[in-house]
MIVOKOL-602393 format. One line per field, with one value per residue: residue number from 1; x, y, z of N, C-alpha, C in turn; residue in three letters. Coordinates in nm, 3 decimals, padded with zeros to 5 digits. Layout:
<nodes>
nuvo = (NUM  ...)
n.px = (X  ...)
n.py = (Y  ...)
n.pz = (Z  ...)
ca.px = (X  ...)
ca.py = (Y  ...)
ca.pz = (Z  ...)
c.px = (X  ...)
c.py = (Y  ...)
c.pz = (Z  ...)
minu = (ala  ...)
</nodes>
This chain:
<nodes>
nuvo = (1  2  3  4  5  6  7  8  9  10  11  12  13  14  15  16  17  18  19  20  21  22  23  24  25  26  27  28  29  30  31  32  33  34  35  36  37  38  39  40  41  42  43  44  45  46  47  48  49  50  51  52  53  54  55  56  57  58  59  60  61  62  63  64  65  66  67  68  69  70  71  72  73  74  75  76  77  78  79  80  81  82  83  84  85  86  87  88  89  90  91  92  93  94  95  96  97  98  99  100  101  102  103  104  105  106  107  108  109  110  111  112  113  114  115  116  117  118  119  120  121  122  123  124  125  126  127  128  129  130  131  132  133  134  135  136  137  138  139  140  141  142  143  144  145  146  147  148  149  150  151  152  153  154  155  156  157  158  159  160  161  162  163  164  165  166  167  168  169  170  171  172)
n.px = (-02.675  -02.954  -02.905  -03.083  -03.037  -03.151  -03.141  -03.075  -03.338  -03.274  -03.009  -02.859  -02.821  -02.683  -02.910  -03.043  -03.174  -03.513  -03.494  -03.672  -03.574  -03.344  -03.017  -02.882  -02.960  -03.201  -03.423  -03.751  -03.763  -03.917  -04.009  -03.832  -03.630  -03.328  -03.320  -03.229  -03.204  -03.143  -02.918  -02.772  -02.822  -02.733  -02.459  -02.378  -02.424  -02.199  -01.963  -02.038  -02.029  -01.772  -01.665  -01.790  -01.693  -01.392  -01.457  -01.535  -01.289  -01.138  -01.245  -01.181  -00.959  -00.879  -01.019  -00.848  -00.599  -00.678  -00.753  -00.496  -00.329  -00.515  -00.479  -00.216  -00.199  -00.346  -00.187  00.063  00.067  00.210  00.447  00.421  00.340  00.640  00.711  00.591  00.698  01.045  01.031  00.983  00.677  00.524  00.534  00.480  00.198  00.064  00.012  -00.195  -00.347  -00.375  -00.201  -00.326  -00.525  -00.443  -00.334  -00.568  -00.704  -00.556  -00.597  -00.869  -00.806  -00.734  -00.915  -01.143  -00.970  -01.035  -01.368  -01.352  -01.228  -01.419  -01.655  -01.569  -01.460  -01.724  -01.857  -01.680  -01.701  -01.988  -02.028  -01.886  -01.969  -02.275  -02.462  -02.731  -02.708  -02.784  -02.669  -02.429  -02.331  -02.394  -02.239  -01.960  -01.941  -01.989  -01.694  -01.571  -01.580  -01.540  -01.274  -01.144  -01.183  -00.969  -00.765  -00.762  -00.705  -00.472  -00.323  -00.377  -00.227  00.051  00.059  00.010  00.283  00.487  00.436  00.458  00.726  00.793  00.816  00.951  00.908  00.683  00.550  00.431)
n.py = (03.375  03.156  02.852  02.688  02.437  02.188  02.061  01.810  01.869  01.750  01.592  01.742  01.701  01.756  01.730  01.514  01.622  01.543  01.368  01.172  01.068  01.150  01.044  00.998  00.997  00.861  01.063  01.163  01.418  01.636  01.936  02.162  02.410  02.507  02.695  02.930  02.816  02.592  02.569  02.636  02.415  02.219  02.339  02.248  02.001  01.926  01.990  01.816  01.599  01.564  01.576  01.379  01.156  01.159  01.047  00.817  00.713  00.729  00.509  00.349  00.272  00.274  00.079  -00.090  -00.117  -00.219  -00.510  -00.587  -00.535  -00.734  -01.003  -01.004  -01.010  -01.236  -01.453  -01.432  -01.531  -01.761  -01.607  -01.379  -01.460  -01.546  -01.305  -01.190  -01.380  -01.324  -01.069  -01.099  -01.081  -01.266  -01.432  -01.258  -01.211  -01.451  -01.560  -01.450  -01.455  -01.696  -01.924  -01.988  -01.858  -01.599  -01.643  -01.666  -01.422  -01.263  -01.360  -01.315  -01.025  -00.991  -01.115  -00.945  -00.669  -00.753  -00.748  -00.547  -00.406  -00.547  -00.412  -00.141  -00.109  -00.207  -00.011  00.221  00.078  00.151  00.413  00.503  00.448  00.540  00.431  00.297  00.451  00.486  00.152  00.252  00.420  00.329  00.093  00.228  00.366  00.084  00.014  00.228  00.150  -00.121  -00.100  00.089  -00.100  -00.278  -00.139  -00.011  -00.250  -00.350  -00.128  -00.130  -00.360  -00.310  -00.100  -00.287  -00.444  -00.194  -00.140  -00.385  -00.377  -00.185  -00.274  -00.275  -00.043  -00.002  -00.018  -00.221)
n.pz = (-14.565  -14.717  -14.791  -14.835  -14.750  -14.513  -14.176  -13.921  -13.681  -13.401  -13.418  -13.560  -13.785  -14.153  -14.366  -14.686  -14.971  -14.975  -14.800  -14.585  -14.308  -14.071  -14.164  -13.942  -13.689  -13.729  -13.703  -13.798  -14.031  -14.098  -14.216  -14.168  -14.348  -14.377  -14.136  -13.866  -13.595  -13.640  -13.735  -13.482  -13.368  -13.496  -13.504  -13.209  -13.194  -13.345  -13.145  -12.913  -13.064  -13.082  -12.820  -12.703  -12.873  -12.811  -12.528  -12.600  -12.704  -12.468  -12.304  -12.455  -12.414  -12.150  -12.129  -12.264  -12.164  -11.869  -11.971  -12.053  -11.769  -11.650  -11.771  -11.772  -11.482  -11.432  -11.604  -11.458  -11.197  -11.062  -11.024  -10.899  -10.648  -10.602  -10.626  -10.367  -10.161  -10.197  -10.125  -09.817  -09.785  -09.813  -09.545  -09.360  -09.373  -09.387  -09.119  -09.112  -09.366  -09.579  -09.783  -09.986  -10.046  -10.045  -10.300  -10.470  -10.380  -10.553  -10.776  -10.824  -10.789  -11.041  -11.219  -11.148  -11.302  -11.578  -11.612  -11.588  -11.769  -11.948  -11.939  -11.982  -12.233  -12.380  -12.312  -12.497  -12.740  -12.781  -12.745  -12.934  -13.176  -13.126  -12.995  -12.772  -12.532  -12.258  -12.159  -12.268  -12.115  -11.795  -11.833  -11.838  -11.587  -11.452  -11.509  -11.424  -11.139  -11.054  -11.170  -10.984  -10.754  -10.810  -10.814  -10.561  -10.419  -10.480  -10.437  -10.160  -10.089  -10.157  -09.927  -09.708  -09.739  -09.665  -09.438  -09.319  -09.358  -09.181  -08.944  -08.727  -08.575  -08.427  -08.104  -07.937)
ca.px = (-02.764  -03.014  -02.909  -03.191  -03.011  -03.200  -03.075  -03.216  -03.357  -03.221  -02.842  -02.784  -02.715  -02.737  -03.054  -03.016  -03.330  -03.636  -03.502  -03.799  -03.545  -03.210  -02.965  -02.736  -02.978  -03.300  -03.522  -03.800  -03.674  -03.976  -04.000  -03.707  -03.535  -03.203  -03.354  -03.097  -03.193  -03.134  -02.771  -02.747  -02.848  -02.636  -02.275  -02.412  -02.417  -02.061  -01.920  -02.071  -02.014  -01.645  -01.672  -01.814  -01.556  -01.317  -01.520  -01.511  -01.142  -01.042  -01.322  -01.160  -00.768  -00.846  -01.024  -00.711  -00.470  -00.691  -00.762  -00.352  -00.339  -00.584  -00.434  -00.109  -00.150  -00.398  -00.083  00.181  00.020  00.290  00.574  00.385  00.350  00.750  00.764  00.543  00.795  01.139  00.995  00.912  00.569  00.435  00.541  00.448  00.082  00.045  -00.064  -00.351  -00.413  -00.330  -00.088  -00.371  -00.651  -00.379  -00.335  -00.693  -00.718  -00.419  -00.654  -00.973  -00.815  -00.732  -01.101  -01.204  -00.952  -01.084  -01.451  -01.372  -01.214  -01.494  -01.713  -01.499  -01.474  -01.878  -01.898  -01.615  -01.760  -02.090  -02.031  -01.794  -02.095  -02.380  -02.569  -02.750  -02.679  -02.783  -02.576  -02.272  -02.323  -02.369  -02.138  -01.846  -02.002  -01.953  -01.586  -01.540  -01.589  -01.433  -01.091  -01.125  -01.142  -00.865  -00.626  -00.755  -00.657  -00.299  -00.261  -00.361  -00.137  00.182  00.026  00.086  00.443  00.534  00.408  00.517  00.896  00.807  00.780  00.997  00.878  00.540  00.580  00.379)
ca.py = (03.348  03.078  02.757  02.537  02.313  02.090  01.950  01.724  01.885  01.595  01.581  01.901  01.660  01.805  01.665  01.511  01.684  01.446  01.274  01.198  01.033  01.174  00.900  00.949  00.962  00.820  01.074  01.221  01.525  01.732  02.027  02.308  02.431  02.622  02.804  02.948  02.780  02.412  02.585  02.669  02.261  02.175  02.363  02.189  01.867  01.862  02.011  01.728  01.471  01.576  01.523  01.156  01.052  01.178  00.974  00.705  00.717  00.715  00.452  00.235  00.346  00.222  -00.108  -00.192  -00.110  -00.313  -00.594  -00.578  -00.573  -00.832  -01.080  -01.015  -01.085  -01.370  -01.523  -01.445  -01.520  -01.786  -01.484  -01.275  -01.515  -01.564  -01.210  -01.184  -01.444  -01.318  -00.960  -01.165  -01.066  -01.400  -01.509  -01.154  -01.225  -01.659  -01.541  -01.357  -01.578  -01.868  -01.873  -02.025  -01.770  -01.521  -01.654  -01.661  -01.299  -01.211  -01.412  -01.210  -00.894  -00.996  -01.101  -00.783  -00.592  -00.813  -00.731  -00.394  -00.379  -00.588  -00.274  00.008  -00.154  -00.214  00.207  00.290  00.070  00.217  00.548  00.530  00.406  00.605  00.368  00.204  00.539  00.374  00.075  00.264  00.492  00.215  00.000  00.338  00.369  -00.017  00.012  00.281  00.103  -00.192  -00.077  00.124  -00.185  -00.361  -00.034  00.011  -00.355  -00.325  -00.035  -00.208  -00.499  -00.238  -00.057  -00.379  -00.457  -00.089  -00.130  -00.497  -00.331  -00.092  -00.348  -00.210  00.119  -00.036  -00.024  -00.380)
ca.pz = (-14.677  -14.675  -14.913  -14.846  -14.644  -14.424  -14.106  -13.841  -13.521  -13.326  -13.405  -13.622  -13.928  -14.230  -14.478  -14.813  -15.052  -15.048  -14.709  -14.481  -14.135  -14.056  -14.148  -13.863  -13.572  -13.763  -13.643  -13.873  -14.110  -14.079  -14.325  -14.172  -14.438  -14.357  -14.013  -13.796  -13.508  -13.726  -13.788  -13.403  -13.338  -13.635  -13.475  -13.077  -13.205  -13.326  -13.036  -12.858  -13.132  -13.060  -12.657  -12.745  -12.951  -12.703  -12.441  -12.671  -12.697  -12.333  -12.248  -12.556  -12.367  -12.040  -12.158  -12.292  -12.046  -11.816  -12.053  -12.026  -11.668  -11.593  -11.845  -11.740  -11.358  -11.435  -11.645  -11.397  -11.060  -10.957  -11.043  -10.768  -10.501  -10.569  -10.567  -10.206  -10.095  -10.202  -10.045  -09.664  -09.759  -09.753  -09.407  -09.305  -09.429  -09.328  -08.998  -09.146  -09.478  -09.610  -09.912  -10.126  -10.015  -10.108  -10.463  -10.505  -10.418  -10.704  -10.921  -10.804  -10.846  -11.219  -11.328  -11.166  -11.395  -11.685  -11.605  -11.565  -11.920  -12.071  -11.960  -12.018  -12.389  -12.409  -12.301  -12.571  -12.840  -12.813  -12.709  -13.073  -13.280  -13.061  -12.976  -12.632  -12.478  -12.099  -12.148  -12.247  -11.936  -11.719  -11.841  -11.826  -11.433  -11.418  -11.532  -11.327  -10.963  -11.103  -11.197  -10.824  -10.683  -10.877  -10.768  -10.435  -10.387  -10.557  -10.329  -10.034  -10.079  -10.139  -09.803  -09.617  -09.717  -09.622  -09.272  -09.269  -09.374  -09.044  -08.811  -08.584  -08.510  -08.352  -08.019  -07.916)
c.px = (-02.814  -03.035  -03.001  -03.166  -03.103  -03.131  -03.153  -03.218  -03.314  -03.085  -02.776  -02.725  -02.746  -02.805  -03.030  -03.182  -03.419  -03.604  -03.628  -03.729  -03.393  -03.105  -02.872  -02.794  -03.148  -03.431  -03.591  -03.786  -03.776  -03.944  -03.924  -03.651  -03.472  -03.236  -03.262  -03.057  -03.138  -02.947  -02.702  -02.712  -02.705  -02.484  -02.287  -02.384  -02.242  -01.957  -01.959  -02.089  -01.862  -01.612  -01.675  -01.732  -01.429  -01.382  -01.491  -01.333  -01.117  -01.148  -01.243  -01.019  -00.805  -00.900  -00.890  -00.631  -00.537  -00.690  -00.585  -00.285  -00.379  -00.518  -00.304  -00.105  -00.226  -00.283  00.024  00.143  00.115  00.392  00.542  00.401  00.533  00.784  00.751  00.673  00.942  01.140  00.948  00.813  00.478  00.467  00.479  00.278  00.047  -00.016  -00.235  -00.422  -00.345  -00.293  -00.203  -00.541  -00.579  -00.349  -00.504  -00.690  -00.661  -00.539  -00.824  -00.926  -00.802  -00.850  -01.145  -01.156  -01.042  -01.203  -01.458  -01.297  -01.297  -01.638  -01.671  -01.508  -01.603  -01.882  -01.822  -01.681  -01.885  -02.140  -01.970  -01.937  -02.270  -02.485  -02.606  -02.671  -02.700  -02.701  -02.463  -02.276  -02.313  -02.290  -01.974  -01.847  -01.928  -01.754  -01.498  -01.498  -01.511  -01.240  -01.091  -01.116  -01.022  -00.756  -00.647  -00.674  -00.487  -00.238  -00.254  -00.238  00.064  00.180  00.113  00.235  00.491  00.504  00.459  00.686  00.903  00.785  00.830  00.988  00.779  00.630  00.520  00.370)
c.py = (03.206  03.028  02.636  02.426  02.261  02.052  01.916  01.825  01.847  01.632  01.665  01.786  01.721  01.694  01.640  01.575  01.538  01.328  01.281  01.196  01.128  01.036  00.920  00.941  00.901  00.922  01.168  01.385  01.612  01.834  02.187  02.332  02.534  02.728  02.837  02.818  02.622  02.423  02.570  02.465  02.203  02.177  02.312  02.047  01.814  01.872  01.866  01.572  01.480  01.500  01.353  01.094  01.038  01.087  00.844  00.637  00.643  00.596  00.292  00.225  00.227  00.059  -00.177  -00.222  -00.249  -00.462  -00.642  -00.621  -00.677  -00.982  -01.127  -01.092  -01.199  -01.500  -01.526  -01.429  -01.595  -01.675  -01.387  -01.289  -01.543  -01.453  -01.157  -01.245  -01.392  -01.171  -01.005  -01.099  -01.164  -01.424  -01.378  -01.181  -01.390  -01.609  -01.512  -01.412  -01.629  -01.785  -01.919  -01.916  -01.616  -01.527  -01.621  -01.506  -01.230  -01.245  -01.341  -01.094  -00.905  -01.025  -00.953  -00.690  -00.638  -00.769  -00.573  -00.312  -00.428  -00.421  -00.165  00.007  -00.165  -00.071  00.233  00.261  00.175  00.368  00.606  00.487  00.487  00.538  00.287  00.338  00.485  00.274  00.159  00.382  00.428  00.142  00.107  00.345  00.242  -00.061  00.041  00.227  -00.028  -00.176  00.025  00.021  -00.263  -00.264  -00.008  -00.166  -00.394  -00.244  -00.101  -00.346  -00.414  -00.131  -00.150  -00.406  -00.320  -00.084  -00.251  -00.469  -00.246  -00.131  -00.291  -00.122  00.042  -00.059  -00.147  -00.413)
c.pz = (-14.666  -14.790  -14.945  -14.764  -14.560  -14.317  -13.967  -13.692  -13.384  -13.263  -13.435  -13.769  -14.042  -14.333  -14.617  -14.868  -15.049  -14.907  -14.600  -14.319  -14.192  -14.066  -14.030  -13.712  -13.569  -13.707  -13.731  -13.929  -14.093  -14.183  -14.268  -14.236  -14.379  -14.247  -13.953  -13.670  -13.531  -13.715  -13.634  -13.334  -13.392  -13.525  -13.306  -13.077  -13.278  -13.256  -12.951  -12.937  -13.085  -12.944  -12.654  -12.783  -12.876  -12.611  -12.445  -12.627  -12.540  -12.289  -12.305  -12.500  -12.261  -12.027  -12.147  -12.223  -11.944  -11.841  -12.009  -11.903  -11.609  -11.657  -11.772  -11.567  -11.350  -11.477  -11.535  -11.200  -10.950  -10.926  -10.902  -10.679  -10.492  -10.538  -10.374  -10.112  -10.047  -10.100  -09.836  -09.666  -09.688  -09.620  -09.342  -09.286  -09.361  -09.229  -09.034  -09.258  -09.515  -09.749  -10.075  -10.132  -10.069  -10.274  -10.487  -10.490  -10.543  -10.811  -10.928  -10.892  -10.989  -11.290  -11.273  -11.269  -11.510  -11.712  -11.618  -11.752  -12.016  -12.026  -12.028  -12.214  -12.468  -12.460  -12.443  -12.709  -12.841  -12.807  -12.889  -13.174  -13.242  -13.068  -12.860  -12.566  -12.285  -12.062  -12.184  -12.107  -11.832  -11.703  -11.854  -11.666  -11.394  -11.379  -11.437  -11.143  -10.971  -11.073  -11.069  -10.731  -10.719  -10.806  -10.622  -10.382  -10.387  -10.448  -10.195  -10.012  -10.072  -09.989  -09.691  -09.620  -09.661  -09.498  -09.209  -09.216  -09.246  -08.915  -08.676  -08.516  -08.422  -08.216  -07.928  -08.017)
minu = (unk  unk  unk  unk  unk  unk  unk  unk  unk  unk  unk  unk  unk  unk  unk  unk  unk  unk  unk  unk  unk  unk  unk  unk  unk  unk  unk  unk  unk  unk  unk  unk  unk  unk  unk  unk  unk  unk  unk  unk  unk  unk  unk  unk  unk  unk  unk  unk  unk  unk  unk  unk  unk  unk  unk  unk  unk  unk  unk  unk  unk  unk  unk  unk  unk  unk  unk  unk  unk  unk  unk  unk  unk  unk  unk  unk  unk  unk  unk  unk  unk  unk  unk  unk  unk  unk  unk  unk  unk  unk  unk  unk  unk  unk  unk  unk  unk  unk  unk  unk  unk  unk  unk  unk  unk  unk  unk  unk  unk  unk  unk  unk  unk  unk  unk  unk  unk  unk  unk  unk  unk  unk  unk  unk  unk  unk  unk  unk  unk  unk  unk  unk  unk  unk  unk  unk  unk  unk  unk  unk  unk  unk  unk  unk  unk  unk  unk  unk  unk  unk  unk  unk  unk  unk  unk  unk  unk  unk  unk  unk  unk  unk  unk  unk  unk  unk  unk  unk  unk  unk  unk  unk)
</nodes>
């Protein structure tokens, strides 16, 4: 049965009487009253308001964690190089870089996390408020390659000690 309702073409919001824009995605109300196809829009758009928020969520998750990450090994960068040490990483490594070209990387990979959580956090905010649809895609993309480089790096560095620890198998 058909109550008059209104809702926007757009987003599927439903229409207050006498509104000309949609307040939730500003886009002109046009004269549909209660059509199916408005209802069909209507139950599309919160399926996919759902997804977003979810999007949102995990975009606003992994900021943090990185934010967390990056902080953390920016703060505790001598702790690492004692750890490299106490592990005979460092002397393993000297041949190949220098102990202060090695801190500097530690301190790389931590602005990359950082950078990669001030994106991921851009995407979540705006993906949570729906707005700058390009920038939060971009800046979720951005995040993305980011925090791949921060973990491919992490990995690589626990790569090397595991092959350093296998020295002796190599046969030269």
């Amino acid at each position: 049965m058909d109550d008059g309702t209104r809702f926007c073409v757009r987003c599927g919001a439903a229409l207050g009487e006498g509104d000309a824009f949609c307040s939730e995605c500003g886009n002109a109300a046009g004269d549909i009253a209660g059509c199916a196809d408005c209802r069909t829009v209507a139950a599309e758009a919160d399926t996919s308001n759902g997804r977003l928020m979810l999007a949102a969520m995990l975009c606003l998750l992994w900021g943090l964690i990185s934010l967390y990450v990056g902080l953390d090994t920016l703060w505790s960068v001598d702790a690492v190089m004692e750890t490299f040490a106490e592990m005979d990483l460092l002397d393993a490594l000297i041949p190949y870089i220098s102990e202060a070209e090695l801190r500097s990387s530690i301190v790389v990979t931590a602005y990359i996390f950082l950078a990669g959580a001030a994106a991921s956090l851009t995407a979540g905010i705006l993906a949570g408020i729906k707005r700058q649809y390009t920038v939060a895609v971009v800046s979720c993309i951005i995040a993305s390659v980011l925090g791949s480089l921060a973990l491919v790096g992490i990995f690589g560095f626990l790569v090397a000690y595991m092959i350093h620890k296998s020295k002796g198998a190599f046969v030269d």
